[in-house]
C-alpha positions in Angstrom: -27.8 26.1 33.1 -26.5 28.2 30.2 -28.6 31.5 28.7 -28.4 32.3 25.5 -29.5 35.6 24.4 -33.4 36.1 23.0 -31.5 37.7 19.6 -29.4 35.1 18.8 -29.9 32.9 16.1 -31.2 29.7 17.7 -30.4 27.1 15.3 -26.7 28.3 15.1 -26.3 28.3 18.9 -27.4 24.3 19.5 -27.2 23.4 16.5 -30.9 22.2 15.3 -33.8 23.3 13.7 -35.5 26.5 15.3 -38.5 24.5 14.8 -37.6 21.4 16.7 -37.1 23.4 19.5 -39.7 23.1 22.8 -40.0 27.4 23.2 -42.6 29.2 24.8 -44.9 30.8 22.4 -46.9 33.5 22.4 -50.1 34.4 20.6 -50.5 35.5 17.4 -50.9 39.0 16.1 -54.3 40.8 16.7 -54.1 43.4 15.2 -53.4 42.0 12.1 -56.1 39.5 12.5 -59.0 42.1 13.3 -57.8 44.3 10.1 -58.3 41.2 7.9 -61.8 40.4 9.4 -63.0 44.1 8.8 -61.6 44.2 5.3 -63.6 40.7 4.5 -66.8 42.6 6.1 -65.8 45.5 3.8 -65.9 43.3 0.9 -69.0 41.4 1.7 -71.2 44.5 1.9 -69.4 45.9 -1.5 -69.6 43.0 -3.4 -73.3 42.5 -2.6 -74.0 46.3 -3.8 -72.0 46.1 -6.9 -72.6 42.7 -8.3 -76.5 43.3 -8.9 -76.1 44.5 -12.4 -73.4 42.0 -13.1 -75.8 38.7 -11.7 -78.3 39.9 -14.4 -75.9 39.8 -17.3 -75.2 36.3 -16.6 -78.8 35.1 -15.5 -78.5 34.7 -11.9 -79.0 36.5 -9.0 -77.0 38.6 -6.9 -77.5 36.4 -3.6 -76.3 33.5 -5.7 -73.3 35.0 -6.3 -72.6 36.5 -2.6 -73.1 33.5 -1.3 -69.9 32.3 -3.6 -68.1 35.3 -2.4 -69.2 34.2 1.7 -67.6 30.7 0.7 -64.4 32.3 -1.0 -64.0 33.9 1.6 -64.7 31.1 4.5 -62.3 28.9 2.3 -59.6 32.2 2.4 -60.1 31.8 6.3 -59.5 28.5 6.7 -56.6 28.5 5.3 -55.5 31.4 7.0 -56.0 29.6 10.6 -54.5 26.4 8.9 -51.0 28.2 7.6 -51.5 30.3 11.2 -50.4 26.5 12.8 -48.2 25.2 10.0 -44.3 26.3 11.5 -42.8 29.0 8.6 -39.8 26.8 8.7 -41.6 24.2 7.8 -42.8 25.6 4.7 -39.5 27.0 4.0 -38.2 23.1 3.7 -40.9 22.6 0.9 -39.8 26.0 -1.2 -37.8 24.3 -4.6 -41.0 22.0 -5.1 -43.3 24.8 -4.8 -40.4 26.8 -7.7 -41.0 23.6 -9.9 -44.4 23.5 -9.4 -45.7 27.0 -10.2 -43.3 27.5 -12.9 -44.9 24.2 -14.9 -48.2 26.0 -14.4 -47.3 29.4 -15.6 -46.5 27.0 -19.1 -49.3 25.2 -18.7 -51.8 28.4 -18.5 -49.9 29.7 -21.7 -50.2 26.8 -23.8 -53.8 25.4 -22.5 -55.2 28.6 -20.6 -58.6 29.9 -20.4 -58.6 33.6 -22.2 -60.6 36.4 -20.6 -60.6 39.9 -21.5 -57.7 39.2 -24.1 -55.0 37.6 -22.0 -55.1 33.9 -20.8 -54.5 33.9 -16.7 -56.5 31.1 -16.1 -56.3 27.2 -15.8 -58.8 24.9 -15.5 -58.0 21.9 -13.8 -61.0 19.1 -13.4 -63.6 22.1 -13.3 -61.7 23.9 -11.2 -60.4 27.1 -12.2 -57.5 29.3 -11.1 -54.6 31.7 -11.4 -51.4 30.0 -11.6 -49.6 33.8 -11.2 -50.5 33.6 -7.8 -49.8 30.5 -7.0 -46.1 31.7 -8.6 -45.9 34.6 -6.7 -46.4 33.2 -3.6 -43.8 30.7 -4.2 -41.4 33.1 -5.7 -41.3 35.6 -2.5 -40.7 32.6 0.0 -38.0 30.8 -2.0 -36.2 33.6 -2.6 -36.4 34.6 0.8 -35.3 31.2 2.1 -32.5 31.6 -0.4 -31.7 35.2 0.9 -31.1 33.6 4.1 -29.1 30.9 3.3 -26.7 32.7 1.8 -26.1 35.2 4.0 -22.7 34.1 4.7 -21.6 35.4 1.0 -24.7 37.2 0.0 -22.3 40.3 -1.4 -20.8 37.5 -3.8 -22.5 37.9 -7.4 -22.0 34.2 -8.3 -22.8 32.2 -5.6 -25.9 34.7 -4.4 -27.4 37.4 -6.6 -27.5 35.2 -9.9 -29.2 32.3 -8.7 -31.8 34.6 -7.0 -31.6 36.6 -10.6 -32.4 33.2 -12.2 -35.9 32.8 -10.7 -37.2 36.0 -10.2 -36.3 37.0 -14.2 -37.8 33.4 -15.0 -41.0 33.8 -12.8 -41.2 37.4 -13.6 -41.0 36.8 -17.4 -43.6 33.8 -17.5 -45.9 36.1 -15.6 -45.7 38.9 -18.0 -46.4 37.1 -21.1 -50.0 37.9 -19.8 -49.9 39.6 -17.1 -47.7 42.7 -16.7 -49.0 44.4 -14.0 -48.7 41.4 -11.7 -45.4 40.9 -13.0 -44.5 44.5 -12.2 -45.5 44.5 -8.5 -43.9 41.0 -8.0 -40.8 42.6 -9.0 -41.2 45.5 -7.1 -41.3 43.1 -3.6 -38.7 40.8 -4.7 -36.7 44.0 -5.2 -37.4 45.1 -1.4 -37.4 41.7 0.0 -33.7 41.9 -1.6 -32.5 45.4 0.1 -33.6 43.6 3.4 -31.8 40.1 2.7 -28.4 42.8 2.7 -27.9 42.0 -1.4 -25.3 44.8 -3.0 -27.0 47.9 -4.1 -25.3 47.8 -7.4 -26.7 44.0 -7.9 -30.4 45.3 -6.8 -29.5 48.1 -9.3 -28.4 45.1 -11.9 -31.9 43.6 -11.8 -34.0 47.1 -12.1 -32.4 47.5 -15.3 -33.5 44.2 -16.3 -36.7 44.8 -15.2 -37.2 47.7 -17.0 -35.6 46.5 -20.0 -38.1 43.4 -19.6 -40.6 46.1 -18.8 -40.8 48.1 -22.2 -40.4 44.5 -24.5 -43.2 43.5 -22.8 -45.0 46.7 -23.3 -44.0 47.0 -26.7 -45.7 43.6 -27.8 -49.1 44.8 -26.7 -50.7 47.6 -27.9 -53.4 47.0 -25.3 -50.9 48.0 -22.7 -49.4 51.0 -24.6 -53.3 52.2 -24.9 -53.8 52.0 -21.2 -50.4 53.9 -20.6 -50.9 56.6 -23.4 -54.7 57.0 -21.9 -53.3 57.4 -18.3 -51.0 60.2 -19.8 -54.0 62.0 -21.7 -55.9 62.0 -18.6 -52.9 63.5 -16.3 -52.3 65.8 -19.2 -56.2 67.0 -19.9 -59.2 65.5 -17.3 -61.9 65.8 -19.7 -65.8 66.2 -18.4 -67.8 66.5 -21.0 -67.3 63.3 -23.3 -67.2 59.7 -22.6 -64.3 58.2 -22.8 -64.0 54.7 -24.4 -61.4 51.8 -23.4 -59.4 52.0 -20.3 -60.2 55.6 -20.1 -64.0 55.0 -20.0 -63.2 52.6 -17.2 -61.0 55.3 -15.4 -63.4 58.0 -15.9 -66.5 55.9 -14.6 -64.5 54.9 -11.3 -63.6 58.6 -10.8 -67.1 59.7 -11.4 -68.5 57.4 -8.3 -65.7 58.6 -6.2 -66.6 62.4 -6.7 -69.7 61.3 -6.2 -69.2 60.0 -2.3 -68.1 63.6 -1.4 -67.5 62.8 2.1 -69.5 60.2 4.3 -71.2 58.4 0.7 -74.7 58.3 -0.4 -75.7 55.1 1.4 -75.0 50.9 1.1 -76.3 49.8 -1.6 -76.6 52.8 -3.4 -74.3 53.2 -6.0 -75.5 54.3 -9.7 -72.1 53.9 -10.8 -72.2 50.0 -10.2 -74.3 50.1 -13.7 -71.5 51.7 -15.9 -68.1 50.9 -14.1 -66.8 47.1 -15.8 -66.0 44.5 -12.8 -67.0 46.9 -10.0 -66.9 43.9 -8.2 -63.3 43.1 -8.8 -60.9 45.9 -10.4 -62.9 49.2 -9.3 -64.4 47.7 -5.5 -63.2 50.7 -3.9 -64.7 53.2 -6.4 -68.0 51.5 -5.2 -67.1 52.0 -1.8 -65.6 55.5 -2.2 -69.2 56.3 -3.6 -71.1 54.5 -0.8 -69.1 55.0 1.9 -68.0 57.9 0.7 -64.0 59.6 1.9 -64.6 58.3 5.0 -65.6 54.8 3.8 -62.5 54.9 1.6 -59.8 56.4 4.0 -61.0 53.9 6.6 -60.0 51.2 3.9 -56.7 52.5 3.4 -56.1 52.7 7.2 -56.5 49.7 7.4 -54.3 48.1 4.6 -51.7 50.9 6.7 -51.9 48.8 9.9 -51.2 45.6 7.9 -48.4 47.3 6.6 -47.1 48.9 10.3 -48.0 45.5 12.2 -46.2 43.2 9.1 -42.9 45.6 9.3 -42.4 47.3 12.0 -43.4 44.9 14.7 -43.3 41.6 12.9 -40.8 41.5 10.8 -38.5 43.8 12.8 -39.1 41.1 16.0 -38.8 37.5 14.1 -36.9 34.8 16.0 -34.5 34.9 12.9 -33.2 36.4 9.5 -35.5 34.0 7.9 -39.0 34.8 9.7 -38.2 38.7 9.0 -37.4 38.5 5.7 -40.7 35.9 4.6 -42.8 38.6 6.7 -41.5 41.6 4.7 -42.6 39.8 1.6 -45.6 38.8 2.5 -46.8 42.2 4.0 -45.8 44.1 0.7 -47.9 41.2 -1.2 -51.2 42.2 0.4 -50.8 45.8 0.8 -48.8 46.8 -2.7 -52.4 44.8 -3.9 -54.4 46.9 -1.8 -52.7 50.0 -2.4 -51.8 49.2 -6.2 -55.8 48.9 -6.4 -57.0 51.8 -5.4 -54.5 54.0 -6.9 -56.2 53.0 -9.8 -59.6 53.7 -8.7 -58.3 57.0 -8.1 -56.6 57.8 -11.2 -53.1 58.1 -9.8 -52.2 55.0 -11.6 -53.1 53.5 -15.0 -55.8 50.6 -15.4 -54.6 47.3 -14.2 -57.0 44.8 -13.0 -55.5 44.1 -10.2 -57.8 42.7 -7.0 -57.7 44.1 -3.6 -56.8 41.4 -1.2 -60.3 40.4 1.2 -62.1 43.0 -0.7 -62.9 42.1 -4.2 -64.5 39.2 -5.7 -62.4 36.5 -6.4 -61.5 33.0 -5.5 -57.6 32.2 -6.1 -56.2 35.9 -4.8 -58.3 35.4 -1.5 -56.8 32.1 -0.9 -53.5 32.8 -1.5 -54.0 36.8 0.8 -55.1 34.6 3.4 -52.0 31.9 2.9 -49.7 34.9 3.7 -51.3 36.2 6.3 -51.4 32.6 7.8 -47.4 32.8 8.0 -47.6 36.4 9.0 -49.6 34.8 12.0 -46.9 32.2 12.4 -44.2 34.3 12.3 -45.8 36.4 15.1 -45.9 33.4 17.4 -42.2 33.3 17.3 -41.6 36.8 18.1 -37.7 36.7 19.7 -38.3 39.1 22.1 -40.5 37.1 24.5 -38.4 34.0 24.1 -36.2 33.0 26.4 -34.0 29.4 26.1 -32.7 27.1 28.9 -30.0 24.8 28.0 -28.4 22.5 30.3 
């Protein structure tokens, strides 16, 4: 009988797939589990408040459209349990097709999208209608950490490892921000970490910030939506004004901050708000004003927490414990996926950031970010399963 040592890379010591191997297994992740239940709770409750005012503007009713949210976010849970089971190996195997595949649909939303709000992020498919940036970013952040790992061998060489990593993240990153920047921004950001853990040269991780930025300021420079939102972000840093309303993003940004001051500290009540009547997509963008208000700093600290344990249980015990290079690294992206969202989101509720419309992940009403949160924290599950310090392998 031969040990081999919990740490060591399994498929390199017998020489076959980690996830052909018979190991003992352990259960998944808890903790991680019981902070996605709570924030779907969260969002059921804020969503029912704030989308009242929005179900009369489009001639239905309010329990009409919860009961859409309840089945978003069934369907988000589903697939959680499902990509919970599914091996991350596995779905490593299938990462080129899922390139190919997202990056036809970031053309095919350009060319035949639906336009909302000025920028066309959605397709419609046979009635059915999506975001084909998520389905890209999702795909992005595991083939390029399926390509970090096979290249660890020569991952310092520039040729054979950072440039074709460069190739699809400036490609996916570039579709994206056609019409989407601020997505594009935060995928770039995690592809940027997921990169420092996969060991790529500093000076090559350097490399691709200065072509994000420089992709960063053409894109900003052909929309003088985005240059609004940026030079209203600096006006309000600059001078918080309180006795006018403001109009654009900054009437957005000034609403959200209103119903936070107005929380003070434990909220004035569920179903409460006022500010649900003035803030646009309180049931998306600017959820966790509506919280803040009802639930007051309490309400809205208590969210943040819990976005913080998804981010300690995803990196620090997770990631940090995979059976291999390849578990840690798909867990580190798929952590900062969900909680740069979360974070991202209420930063801008807040005011520390400018207006994006980005959706907090389990929180905010939505169908195609939901699915796609709970398809990452499905292989956050899986990885957890595999967790190298409790396995132990006989050979002989």
């Amino acid at each position: 009988m031969i040990y081999t040592s919990p740490h060591s890379n399994i498929s390199n010591i017998i020489g076959t797939n980690a996830e052909d191997i018979d190991t003992p297994k352990q259960g998944s992740d808890r903790y991680l589990l019981m902070a996605v239940v709570i924030l779907m709770t969260f969002g059921m409750l804020a969503v029912y408040s704030s989308i009242a005012f929005f179900a009369e503007t489009k001639s239905t009713t309010a329990g009409q459209l919860i009961l859409s949210h309840i089945v978003k976010l069934g369907i988000a849970f589903f697939v959680l349990l499902i990509f919970s089971k599914i091996n991350y190996h596995t779905i490593a195997k299938f990462s080129r097709i899922g390139m190919v595949i997202s990056l036809f649909l970031l053309v095919a939303v350009i060319a035949f999208g639906t336009e909302q709000f000025g920028a066309k992020r959605w397709l419609n498919l046979g009635g059915f209608s999506f975001q084909p940036s998520m389905v890209a970013s999702v795909a992005l952040l595991i083939h390029i950490s399926v390509l970090l790992n096979e290249k660890q061998e020569y991952i310092k060489d520039f040729q054979k490892a950072f440039l074709p990593i460069l190739f699809w993240i400036v490609l996916t990153c570039g579709l994206i921000g056609l019409e989407d920047f601020s997505s594009a921004a935060i995928l770039m950001t995690i592809c940027l970490l997921v990169m420092f853990v996969g060991r790529i040269s500093v000076i090559q991780i350097g490399t691709l910030v200065a072509v994000g930025i420089l992709g960063g300021i053409l894109l900003l420079s052909q929309s003088t939506n985005r240059q609004d939102r940026i030079e209203q972000y600096i006006t309000q840093i600059k001078d918080i004004p309180s006795e006018k309303i403001l109009q654009g993003s900054g009437y957005q940004a000034q609403q959200a901050h209103i119903a936070i001051a107005k929380g003070e500290l434990l909220g004035v009540g569920i179903g409460k708000s006022s500010q649900r009547d003035f803030l646009p997509a309180p049931y998306n963008d600017f959820i966790f004003a509506i919280i803040a208000e009802e639930y007051g700093l309490f309400g809205a600290m208590s969210l943040i927490l819990l976005f913080t344990l998804i981010l300690i249980r995803g990196v620090v015990f997770i990631a940090r414990n995979a059976e291999d290079h390849l578990g840690s690294l798909l867990a580190v992206a798929c952590t900062m996926m969900i909680v740069l969202y979360g974070f991202v989101n209420a930063g801008v509720a807040s005011g520390i950031l400018p207006v994006t419309g980005l959706p907090m992940p389990f929180v905010s009403y939505g169908g195609t970010s939901m699915v796609f949160a709970g398809i990452m924290v499905g292989i956050l599950l899986n990885i957890s399963k595999h967790d190298r310090d409790r396995r132990t392998l006989y050979y002989g």
